[in-house]
C-alpha positions as CSV (number, residue, x, y, z in Angstrom):
1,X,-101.0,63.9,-101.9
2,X,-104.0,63.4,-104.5
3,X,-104.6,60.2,-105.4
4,X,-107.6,57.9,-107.6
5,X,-108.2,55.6,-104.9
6,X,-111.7,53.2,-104.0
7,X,-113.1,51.9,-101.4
8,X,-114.1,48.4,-102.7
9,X,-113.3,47.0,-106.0
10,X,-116.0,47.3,-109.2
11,X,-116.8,49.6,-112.3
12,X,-114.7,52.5,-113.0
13,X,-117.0,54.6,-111.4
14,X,-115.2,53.2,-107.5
15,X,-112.8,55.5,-108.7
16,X,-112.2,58.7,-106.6
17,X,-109.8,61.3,-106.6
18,X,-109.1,62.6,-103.2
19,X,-106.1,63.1,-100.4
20,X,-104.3,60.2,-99.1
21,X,-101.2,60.2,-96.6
22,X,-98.2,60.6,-98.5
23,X,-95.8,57.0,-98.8
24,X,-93.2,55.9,-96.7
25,X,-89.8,55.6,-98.4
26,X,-87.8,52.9,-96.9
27,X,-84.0,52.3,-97.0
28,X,-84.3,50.5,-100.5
29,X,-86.4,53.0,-101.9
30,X,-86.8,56.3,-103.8
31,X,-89.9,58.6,-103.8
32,X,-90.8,59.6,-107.2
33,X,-93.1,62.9,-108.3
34,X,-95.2,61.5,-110.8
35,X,-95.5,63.1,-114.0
36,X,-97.1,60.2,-116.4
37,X,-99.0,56.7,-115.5
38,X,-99.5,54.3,-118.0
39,X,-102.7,52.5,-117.4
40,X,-102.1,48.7,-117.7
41,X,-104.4,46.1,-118.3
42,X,-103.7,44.6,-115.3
43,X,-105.0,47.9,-113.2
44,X,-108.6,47.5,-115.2
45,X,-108.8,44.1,-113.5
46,X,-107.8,44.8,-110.4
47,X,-109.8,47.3,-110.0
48,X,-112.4,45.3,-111.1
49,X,-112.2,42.7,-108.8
50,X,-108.6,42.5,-107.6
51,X,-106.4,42.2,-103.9
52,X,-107.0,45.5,-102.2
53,X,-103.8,45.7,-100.2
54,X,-105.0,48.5,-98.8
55,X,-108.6,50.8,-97.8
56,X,-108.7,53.3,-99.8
57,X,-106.6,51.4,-102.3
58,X,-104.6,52.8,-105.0
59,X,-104.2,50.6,-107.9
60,X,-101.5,50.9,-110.8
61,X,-98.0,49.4,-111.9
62,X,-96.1,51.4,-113.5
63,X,-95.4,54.9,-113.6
64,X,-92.9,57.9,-114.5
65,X,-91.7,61.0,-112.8
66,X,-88.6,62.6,-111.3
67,X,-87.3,61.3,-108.1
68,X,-87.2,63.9,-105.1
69,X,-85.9,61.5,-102.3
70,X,-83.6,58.2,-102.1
71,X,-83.1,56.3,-99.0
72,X,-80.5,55.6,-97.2
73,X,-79.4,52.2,-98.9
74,X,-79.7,53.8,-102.7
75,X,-76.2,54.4,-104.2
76,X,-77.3,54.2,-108.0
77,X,-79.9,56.9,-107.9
78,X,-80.0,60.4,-107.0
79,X,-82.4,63.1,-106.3
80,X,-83.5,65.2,-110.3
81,X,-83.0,62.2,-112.3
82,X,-86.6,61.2,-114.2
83,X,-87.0,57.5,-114.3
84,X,-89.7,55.1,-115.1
85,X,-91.1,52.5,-112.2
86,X,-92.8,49.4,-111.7
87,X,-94.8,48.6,-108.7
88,X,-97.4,45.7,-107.5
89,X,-99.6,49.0,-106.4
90,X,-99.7,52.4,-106.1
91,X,-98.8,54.6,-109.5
92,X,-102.2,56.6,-109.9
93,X,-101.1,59.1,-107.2
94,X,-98.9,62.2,-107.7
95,X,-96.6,60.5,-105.8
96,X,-95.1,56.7,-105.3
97,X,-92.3,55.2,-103.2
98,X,-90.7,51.9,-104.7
99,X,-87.7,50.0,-104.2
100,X,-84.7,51.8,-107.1
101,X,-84.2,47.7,-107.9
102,X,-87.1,47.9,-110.1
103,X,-86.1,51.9,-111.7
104,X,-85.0,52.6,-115.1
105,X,-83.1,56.1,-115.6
106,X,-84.5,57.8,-118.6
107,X,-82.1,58.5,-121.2
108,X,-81.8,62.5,-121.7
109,X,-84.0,64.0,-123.9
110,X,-86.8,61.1,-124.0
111,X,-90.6,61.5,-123.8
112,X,-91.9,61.1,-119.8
113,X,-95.4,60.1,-121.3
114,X,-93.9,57.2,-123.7
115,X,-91.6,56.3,-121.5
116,X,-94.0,55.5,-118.8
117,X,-95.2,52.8,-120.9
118,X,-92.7,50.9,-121.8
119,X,-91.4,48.5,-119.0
120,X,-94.7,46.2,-118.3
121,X,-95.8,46.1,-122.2
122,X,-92.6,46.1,-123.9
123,X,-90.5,43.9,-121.8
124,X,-93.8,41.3,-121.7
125,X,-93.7,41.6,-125.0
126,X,-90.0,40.4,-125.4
127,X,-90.6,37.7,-123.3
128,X,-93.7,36.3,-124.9
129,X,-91.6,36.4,-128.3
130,X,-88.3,35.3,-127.1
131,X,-87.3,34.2,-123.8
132,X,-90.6,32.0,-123.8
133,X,-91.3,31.7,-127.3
134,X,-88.0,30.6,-129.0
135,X,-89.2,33.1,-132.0
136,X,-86.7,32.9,-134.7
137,X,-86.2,34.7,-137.9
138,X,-88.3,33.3,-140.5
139,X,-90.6,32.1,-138.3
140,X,-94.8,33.2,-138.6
141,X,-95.5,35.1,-135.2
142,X,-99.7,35.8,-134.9
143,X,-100.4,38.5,-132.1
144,X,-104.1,38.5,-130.7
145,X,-104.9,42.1,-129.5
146,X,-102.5,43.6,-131.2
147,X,-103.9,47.0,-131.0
148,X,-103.3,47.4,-127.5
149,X,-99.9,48.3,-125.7
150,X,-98.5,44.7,-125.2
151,X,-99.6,43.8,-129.3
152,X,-98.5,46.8,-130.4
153,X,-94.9,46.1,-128.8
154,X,-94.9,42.7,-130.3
155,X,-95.4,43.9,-133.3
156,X,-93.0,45.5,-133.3
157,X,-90.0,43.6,-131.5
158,X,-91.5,40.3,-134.3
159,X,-91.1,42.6,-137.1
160,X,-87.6,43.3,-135.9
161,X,-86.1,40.2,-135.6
162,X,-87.3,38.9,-138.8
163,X,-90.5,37.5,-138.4
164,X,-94.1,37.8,-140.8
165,X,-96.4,39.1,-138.6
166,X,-99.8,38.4,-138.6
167,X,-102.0,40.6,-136.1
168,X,-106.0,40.5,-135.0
169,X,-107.3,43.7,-133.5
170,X,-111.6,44.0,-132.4
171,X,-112.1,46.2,-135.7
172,X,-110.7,47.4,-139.2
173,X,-110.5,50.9,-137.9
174,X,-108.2,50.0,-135.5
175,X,-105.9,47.8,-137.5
176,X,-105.7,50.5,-139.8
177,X,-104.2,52.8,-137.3
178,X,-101.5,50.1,-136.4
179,X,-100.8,49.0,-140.1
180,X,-97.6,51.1,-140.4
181,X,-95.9,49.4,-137.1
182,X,-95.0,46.5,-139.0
183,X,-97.9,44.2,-139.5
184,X,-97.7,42.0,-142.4
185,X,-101.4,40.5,-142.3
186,X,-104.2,42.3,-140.4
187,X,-107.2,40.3,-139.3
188,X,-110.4,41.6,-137.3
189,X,-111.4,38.9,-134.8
190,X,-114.2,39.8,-134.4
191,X,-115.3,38.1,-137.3
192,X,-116.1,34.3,-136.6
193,X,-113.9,33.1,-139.8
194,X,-110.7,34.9,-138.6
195,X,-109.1,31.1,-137.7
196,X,-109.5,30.2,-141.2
197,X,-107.9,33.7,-142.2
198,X,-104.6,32.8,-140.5
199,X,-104.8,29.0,-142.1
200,X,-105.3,30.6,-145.5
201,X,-102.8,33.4,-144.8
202,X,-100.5,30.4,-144.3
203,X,-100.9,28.3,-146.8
204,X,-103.1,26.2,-144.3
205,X,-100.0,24.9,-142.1
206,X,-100.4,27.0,-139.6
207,X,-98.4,29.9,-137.2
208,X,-95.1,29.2,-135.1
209,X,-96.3,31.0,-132.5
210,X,-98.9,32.5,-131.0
211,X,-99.0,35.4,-128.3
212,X,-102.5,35.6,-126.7
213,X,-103.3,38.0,-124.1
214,X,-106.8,37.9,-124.6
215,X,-107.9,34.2,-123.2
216,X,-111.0,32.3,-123.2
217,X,-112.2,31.6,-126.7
218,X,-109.7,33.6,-128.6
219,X,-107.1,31.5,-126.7
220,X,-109.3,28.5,-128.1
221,X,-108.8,29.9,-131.9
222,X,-105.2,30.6,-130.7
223,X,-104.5,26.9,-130.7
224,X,-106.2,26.2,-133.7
225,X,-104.0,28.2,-135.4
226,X,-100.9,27.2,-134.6
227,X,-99.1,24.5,-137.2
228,X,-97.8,21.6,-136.0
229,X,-95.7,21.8,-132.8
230,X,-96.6,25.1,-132.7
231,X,-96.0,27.2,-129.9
232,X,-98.6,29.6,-128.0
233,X,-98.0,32.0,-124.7
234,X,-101.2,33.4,-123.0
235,X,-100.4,36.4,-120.7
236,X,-103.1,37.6,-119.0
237,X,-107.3,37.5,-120.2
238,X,-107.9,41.2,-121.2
239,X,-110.9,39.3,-122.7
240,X,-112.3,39.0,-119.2
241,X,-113.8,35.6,-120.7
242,X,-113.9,32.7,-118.1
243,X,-114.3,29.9,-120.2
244,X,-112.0,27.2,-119.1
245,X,-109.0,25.9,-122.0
246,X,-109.4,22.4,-122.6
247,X,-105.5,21.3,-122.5
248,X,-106.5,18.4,-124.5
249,X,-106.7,20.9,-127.8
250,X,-103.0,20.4,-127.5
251,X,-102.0,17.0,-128.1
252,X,-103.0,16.5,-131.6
253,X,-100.5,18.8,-132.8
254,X,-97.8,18.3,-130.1
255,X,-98.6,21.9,-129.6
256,X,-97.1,24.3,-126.6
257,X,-98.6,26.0,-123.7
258,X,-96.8,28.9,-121.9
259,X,-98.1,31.0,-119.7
260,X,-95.6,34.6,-118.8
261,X,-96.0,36.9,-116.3
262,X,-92.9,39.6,-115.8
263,X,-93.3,40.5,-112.4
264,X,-91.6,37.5,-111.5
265,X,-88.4,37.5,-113.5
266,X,-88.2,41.6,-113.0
267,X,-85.4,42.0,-110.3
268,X,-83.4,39.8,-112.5
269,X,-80.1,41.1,-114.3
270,X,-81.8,39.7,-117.4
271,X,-85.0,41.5,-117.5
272,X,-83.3,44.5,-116.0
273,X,-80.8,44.8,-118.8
274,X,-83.7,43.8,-121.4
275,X,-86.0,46.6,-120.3
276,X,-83.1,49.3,-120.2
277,X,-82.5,48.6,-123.8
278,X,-85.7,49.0,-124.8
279,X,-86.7,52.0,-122.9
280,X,-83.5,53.2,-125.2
281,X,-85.2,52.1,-128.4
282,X,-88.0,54.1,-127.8
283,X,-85.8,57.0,-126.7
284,X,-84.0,56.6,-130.2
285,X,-86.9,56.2,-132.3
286,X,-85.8,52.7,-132.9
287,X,-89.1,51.4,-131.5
288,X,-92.5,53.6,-131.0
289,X,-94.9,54.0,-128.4
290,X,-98.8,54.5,-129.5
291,X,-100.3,57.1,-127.0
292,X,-104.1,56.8,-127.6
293,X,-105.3,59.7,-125.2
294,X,-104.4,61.4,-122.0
295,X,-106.5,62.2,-118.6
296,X,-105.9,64.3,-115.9
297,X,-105.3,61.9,-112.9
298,X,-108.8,63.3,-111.4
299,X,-110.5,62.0,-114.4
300,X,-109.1,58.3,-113.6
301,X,-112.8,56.8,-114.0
302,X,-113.0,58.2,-116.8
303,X,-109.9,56.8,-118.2
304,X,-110.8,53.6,-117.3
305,X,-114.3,54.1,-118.5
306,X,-112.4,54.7,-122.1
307,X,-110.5,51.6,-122.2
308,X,-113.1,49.3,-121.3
309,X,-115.4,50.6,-124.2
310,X,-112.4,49.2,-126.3
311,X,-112.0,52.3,-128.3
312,X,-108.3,53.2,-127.5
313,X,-105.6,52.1,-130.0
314,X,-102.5,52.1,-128.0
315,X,-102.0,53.2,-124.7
316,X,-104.2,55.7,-122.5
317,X,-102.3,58.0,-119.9
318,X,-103.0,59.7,-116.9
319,X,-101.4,63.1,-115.6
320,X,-101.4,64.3,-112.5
């Protein structure tokens, strides 16, 4: 099969588009024929400098397609139906093999490119905002990044449940493109002021939350915005700043420090029910999924090469 694969870890241009063996499917598993791949954040960093769990490595973790093969174990999947898959490697390649555990069965008539990236942003998403960060209805939500997929899904998802949402993205042009997904307050953080902006958008008491999936300094301001015994989740450092958080920023507020990752709640009947939902929001129109751009999975470097110039709004897409 064709596959963006590298060699060692780096710059988007490691990147290389060549043949690799096809995968094994085990008993647990189904083989899927790719059709969309949502580039995550997560696959920028690995790539960057992430495990390689194998040479030529293929990076990615998530994915849509049609499945063409089950194993023997699978009972509740079957050869034709389209679904949308998470991994820990593997989805830039025309084809992956994962266990059906973590497979969500497209509902009929729903978009293969938005649905391939929904399960890592929008379920985050959730659990940032609720299972982690108790948001209520009411409440003042402030989402850093909010211009990429995990931001624009908790806009979203905040707006729904009641909260004002106030949301940073690296420039006015892209806040504008985002205004209509339910942002109440749009701030550019690139501006040095943009803590006061959130203390003056609030009266000066401060957000109830926080969800910060940039890190570093922006976590920094993160805290500093929060009101008292406020509550912040960083997920991830898209920032790719290394400054160390000085824990100490919390205790004069009695703030809240949680820290989410997905992958480790995925398997659950929670997350798995949470996810299904929400792949039928988008299906329904209930919820929407921002597709910035598409490249053909040869082009993968350049892809890459787009997001990490921080010009995409949404997501960015890669087609076999």
């Amino acid at each position: 099969m064709k596959a963006a694969v590298y060699y060692s870890t780096g710059d988007p241009s490691v990147l290389i588009y060549e043949d690799v063996p096809d995968p094994t499917v085990g008993a647990d598993d189904v083989l899927i024929s790719v059709e969309a791949i949502s580039i995550e954040g997560g696959d920028t960093l690995n790539r960057l400098g992430g495990v390689m769990a194998s040479v030529p490595h293929v990076v990615g973790y998530q994915c849509a397609g049609t499945i063409i093969q089950v194993g023997e174990n699978v009972t509740n999947r079957h050869e034709g139906q389209r679904v949308v898959a998470t991994m820990m490697w593997g989805s830039h390649a025309a084809l992956v093999a994962v266990p059906a555990i973590i497979t969500w069965v497209l509902p009929a008539g729903a978009d293969v490119i938005e649905s391939a990236c929904i399960p890592v942003a929008f379920g985050t998403a959730h659990d940032c905002l609720f299972e982690f960060g108790f948001l209520k209805a009411g409440e003042t939500v402030l989402i850093q990044a909010a211009a990429g997929g995990l931001g624009l899904a908790a806009v979203q998802l905040a707006n729904r449940a009641g909260a004002t949402v106030i949301a940073t993205a690296s420039s006015d042009a892209r806040l504008e493109k985002i205004a209509s997904y339910g942002i109440d307050h749009g701030i550019n953080y690139s501006n040095d002021d943009w803590v006061h902006q959130v203390r003056a958008i609030t009266g000066g008491a401060g957000v109830d939350l926080v969800v910060d999936s940039v890190g570093g300094s922006v976590l920094r301001g993160s805290i500093g915005s929060l009101r008292y015994r406020g509550r912040a989740i960083t997920v991830g450092s898209a920032g790719r700043d290394p400054q160390p958080f000085d824990l100490s920023l919390l205790g004069a507020g009695n703030h809240s420090l949680t820290g989410v990752f997905l992958g480790a709640e995925i398997i659950s009947p929670r997350v798995q029910a949470m996810i299904a939902g929400l792949i039928e929001d988008v299906a329904s129109g209930e919820l929407r999924v921002l597709v910035d751009s598409t490249f053909a999975l040869s082009e993968a470097a350049a892809a890459h090469s787009y997001i990490e110039s921080r010009q995409a709004t949404g997501r960015v897409v890669l087609i076999p």
